[in-house]
Structures are given as structure tokens and as C-alpha cells.
N, C-alpha and C positions, 0 to 999 in steps of 0.2 A: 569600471563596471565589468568588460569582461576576465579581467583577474577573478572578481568576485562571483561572478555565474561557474567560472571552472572553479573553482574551491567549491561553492555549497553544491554544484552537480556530482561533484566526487562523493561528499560527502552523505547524501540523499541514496547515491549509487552504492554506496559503503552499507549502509543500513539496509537498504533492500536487501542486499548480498546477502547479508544475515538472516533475512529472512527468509528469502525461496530456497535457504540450501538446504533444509532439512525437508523439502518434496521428495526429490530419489532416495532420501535416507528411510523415510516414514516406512515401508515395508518391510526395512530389516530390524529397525525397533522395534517393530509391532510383532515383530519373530521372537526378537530377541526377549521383550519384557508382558510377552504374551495378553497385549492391547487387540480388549476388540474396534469394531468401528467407531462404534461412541468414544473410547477411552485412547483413539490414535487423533481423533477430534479434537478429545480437549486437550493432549497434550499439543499438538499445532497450533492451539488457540491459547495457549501461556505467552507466547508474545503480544499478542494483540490484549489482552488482557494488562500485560503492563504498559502498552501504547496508550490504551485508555485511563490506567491508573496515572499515568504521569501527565497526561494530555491538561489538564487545567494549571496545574502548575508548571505545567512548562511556557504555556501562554502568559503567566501571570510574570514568571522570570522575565522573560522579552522587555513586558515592561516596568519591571525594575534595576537588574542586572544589566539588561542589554541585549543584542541579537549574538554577539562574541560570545561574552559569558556562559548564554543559555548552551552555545553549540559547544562548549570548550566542555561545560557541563555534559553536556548528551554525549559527546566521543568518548571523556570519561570513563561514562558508566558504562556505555557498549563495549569499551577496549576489555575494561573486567571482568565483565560477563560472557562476552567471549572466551577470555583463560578459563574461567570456570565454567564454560561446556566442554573446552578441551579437555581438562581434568574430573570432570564427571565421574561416576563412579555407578551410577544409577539411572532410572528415569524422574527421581524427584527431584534429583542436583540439574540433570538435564533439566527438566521444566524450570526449574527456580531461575538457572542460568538464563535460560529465554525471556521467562517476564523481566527481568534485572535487561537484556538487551532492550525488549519493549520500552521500556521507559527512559531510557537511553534515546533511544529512536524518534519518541515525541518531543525532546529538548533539542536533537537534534536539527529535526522539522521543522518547529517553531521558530527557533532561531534564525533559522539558515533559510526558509521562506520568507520571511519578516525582514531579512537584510535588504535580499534581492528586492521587495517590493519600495524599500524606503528610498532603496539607489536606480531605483528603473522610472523612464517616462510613461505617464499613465496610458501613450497609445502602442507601448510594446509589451504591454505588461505580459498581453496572450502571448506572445513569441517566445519571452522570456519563460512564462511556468513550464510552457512548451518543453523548449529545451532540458529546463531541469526534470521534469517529468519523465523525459526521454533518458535522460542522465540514470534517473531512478531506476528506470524498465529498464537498463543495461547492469545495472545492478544487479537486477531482479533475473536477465539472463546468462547472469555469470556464476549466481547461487546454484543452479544446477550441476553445473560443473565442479564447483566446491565440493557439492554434494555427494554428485559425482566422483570424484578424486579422492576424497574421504572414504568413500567406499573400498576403494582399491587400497591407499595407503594405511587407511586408518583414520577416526576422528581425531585422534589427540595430535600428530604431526601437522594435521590440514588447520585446526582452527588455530594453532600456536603459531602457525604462517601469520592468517590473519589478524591474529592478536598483534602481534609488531606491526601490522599495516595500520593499525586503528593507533599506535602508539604513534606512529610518523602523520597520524592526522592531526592529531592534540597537537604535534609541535608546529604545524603547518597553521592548525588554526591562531595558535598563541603569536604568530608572525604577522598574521592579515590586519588593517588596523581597521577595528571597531567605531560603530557609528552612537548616538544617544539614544535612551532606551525612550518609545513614546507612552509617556507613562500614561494610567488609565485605572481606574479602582475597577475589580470585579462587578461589582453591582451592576456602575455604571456599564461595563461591557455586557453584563448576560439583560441589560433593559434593552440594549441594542438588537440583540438577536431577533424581535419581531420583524424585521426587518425582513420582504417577501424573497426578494434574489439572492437574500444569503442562508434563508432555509432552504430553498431552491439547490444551491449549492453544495447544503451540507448532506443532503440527501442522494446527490449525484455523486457522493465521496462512499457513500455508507452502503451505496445501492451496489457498484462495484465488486466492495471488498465480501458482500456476501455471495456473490456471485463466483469470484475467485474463494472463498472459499469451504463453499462447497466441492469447491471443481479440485481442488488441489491434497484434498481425502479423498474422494470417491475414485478419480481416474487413476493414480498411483496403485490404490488396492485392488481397483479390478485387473487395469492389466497386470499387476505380477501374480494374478488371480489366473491370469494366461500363457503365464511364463516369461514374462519381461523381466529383466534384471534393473538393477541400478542403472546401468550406465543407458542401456534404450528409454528406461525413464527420463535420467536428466536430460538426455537427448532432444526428448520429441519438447519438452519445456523451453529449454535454450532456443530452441525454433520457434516457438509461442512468442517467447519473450523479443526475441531479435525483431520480429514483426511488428511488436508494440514500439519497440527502440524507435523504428523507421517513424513511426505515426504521428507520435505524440509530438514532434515538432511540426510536424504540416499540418497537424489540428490545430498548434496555438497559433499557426500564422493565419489559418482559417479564421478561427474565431475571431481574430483583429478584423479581418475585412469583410468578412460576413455575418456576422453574429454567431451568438452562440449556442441557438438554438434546434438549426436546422441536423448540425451534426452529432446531437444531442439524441432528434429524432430520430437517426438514422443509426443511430448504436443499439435504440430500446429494439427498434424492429427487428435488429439484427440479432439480438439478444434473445428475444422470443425466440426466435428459428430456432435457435442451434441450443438451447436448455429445453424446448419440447423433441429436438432430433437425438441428443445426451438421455432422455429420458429413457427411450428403448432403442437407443445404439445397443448391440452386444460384440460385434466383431471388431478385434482392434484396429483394426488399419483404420475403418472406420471415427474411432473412436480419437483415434490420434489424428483424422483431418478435421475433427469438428474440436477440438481442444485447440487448435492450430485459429482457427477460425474463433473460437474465443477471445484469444487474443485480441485479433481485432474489435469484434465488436462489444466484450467486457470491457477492455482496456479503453474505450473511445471516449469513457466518460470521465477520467480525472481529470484532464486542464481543461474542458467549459465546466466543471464543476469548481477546483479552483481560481480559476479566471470570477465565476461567478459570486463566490467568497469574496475571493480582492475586492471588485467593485461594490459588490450588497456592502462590506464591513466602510469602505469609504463612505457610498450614503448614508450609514447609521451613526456615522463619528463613532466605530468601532475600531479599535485599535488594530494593526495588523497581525500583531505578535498573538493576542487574545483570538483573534479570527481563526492562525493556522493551528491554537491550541484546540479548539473545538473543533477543526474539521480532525487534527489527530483523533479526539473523541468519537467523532462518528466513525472516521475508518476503523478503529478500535474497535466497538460497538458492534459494525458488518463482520470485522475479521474475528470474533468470539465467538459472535451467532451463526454466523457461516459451516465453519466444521464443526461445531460443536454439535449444533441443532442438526446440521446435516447430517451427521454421524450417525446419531442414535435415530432420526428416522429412518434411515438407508437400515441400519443393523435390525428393527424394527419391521419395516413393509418394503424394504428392499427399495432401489438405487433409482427408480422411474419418480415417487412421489416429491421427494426435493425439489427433481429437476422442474417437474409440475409447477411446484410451489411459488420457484423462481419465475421461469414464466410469466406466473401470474401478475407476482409482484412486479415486474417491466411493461404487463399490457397495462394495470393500473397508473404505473408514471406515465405513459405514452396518451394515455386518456385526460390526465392530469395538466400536460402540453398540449395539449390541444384546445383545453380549455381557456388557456392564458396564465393558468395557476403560476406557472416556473418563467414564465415572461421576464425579463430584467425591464425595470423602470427605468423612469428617466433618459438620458443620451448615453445611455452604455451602450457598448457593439454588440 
């Protein structure tokens, strides 16, 4: 078991990579290929775009292929698309490359979440997404530095790095030995989905990623809007990120012994604050201790949101593999509409109404807790 928690935490780690590294880059594309806010948007939002694109078939692989397969499949396609952002030549090759990593990244997920939960006891399960979660968010603060490094060397040296890392993962994966795929028809899984703690969950997956990203277009353009470079961007991120690293495992051991609701609540509150304080921040230092603080309490919602999946997809005799393909779906989903939508209303009425927006949407869930709506049934934690 723990063999296999370090293989898919690397691997979850490996894919975030991919994806926070292009935050400290995003200001000098938008130099480079003269993107406005809207159009620096939707180019961040070509990965989540293929997160989503592959999100249902990568669930559906789990349960035919296997949880191996699925992930041997997903390093695959990220190892490729990796070379071909290295070799890029453009912003279309660039974006193509990112959606091709996207979908990479959902096979990934599906896979390599769906292992862990088939080889884990149902009372550590919180501990274990935990972990991996934390795995991921170390990923997610090491993309900066990518990004960062990139900057200084160049992209084509820095992602041709990582292109060999992702090839030493296919062979790492092609070694681990594979469990039975539990198989399950579509139908039968998306009947499953009424199911109240696993919509619960998919919405503490989707609530996040719009949260991150908005935040992850708007604060890179302002501040180098104030003179920050690359490398003070990836900076103040890598610090974001390092903080989530810490968290996300003392949240899953949480959620095991106190449920999972309370620190649920304690993210949305927290979350209002600092996207109505993000609203009319204008001074960087500022701007950079409340992104800091995002972290925390952005980031506090993926594992009681996936914990909440795990158990909602068990009561509904919903597959697991099928479960973490639809929560890739809603992360997708957050991470499209996040920059995208952000973008062009920031470029539109300017950088306060978003952060509004957000807000609003976490007093809404916090309302919605309260009322018992996101409740988990039954003797879950």
C-alpha cells in the first residue's frame, strides 16, 4: 500500500507540475503574443479544457482497462505533450500542447485515484487522499519554479527536462503491478450520480478550481502590472503552494476523526474574506499576503470534497474509477470558467467584480451547509 500511495503522489505531483508552471510564464506570453486579459484566460484554460475533454473517458477506461492502464495511458499523453510545448513555435501549438497534457492528466487521476481507493481501508481513506492531495499541491509548488526556470533558461530546455521525467514515469508505472478493473456501464454510473454527498462533493472540487482560477490570471497580470518579474511571481506562488502542501494531509486526517464538514465550513468563511479583500486589494505586498492566504483557505476544499466523492460513489454502487472521472469533469468545468470568465470580465469592468462574484458563490455554498444540503448520509465521517 505504501509503495503505491508514493507512485500515484508522484504521479498527481507530476501533472499539477504541468500545470501551475505556466502562472510566472503567463505575463511574458501575453507580452510575447500580445493576449489581452480575456485571451491570457483562455489560453490557461486549454488545460482544463482537456481535463474535461478526457474526464469521462478516462473514468470509463478505470473500468474497463484498469487503474494501470488508465495511468500508463495518462503519463503517455502528458509525456508528449509536454515535448510539444517544448517545441512550440506559437501560442496555438502552445495551447494544443496544454489541452493534449489536460487529458493526459484526467487518465492520470482517474486511474491513480481509483488504485489508491481500491487498495486502502475504508477508515483511512481521508488520510490517504490527504496525502495524495498534498502530493498534488507539491506539485502544483514546484510548477512555479518550472516556470520560473523557464523564464531564465528558456521553455524548450526546461520542459525537455521534464519530458524525460514523465518518460521515467511510464517505465515506473509499466513496473507497479496492476489491480482488476471494477467494471461498471456508464449509464449505470451517471444513474448513480443523484446520489446527495457525491454531488456535494463534486461541487467542492469545481468550487476550488474556480476560485484558483480566477486568482491565478488576475494576480500574475496585476502585479507585473507593478513591476514584478517572473521569478517574484513564481515566488510568492511556490509560498502559496508550500502552505497547501502542509495542509492537505492534516485535513484528511481531520476529516477521518471529525467529519467533514466542519472544515468545509471553515474554508467557505474563509474564502469570502480574502476574494471580497482580493476585490479592491491594489498594493502588492498586500496582494501577495492575501494570495498567500488563499492558499489556505481555497485550497481547504479538495480532500473533504474528494473524501466526499469516495463515500457518496460507495453508497450509490458507483464505481470509483467513474467517480474520479467526473470529479476530473467538474475540476475541468471550475478550471475553464474560472480564467476564462474571469478574464474577460476583469478586461471588461475591471479586477473587483469577479472577485465579487466569487464571494458570492462561497456565501451561497456556506448557506447551503447549513442547511444540511451537503450533509453526508448514512455512518460516514
Amino acid at each position: 500500500m505504501r509503495r503505491l500511495l508514493v507512485f500515484v503522489s508522484v504521479v498527481v505531483a507530476v501533472d499539477t507540475l504541468f500545470f501551475t508552471a505556466l502562472t510566472p510564464l503567463l505575463p511574458h506570453f501575453a507580452d510575447k503574443y500580445d493576449l489581452s486579459k480575456a485571451g491570457a484566460g483562455v489560453f490557461i484554460s486549454t488545460y482544463a479544457a482537456g481535463a474535461l475533454i478526457g474526464a469521462i473517458p478516462a473514468g470509463l477506461a478505470t473500468t474497463r482497462l484498469g487503474p494501470k492502464r488508465t495511468v500508463l495511458a495518462g503519463l503517455a499523453l502528458m509525456t508528449a505533450a509536454s515535448l510539444g510545448f517544448a517545441l512550440a513555435g506559437n501560442v496555438w501549438a502552445l495551447g494544443a500542447s496544454r489541452l493534449f497534457q489536460g487529458i493526459g492528466s484526467s487518465f492520470s487521476w482517474a486511474g491513480g485515484l481509483a488504485w489508491v481507493i481500491a487498495a486502502a481501508p475504508r477508515e483511512r481513506r481521508g488520510a490517504l487522499l490527504g496525502t495524495a492531495m498534498g502530493a498534488a499541491v507539491f506539485g502544483a509548488l514546484l510548477g512555479p519554479v518550472l516556470g520560473a526556470l523557464a523564464g531564465i533558461v528558456g521553455t524548450r530546455p526546461a520542459f525537455l527536462g521534464v519530458t524525460v521525467a514523465g518518460a521515467i514515469l511510464v517505465g515506473w508505472a509499466a513496473a507497479t503491478p496492476g489491480i482488476a478493473p471494477e467494471r461498471q456501464t456508464l449509464r449505470a454510473g451517471l444513474l448513480a450520480v443523484r446520489e446527495r454527498s457525491l454531488l456535494a462533493g463534486l461541487w467542492l472540487i469545481m468550487l476550488p478550481a474556480l476560485l484558483f482560477g480566477v486568482l491565478i490570471v488576475l494576480v500574475p497580470l496585476q502585479l507585473n502590472g507593478q513591476g514584478w518579474g517572473t521569478i517574484a511571481i513564481g515566488a510568492l506562488f511556490v509560498v502559496t503552494t508550500a502552505v497547501e502542501t502542509v495542509l492537505n494531509p492534516l485535513l484528511g486526517r481531520l476529516t477521518d476523526r471529525q467529519g467533514l464538514m466542519r472544515p468545509v465550513r471553515a474554508a467557505l468563511v474563509g474564502s469570502i474574506v480574502v476574494s471580497i479583500a482580493l476585490a479592491w486589494a491594489r498594493q502588492p505586498a498586500l496582494i501577495a499576503l492575501l494570495v498567500v492566504a488563499s492558499g489556505i483557505a481555497y485550497g481547504s476544499f479538495y480532500t473533504p470534497g474528494m473524501a466526499l466523492i469516495s463515500h457518496g460513489a460507495e453508497a450509490a454502487g458507483l464505481a470509483q474509477g467513474l467517480a474520479f472521472g467526473l470529479m476530473n469533469a467538474c475540476w475541468g468545468v471550475g478550471a475553464l470558467i474560472g480564467p476564462a470568465a474571469g478574464g474577460a470580465l476583469a478586461g471588461a469592468a475591471g479586477d473587483t467584480i469577479p472577485y465579487l462574484i466569487l464571494a458570492g458563490l462561497c456565501l451561497a455554498t456556506w448557506a447551503a451547509t447549513r442547511v444540511g444540503y451537503a450533509e453526508p448520509v448514512g455512518d460516514l465521517p
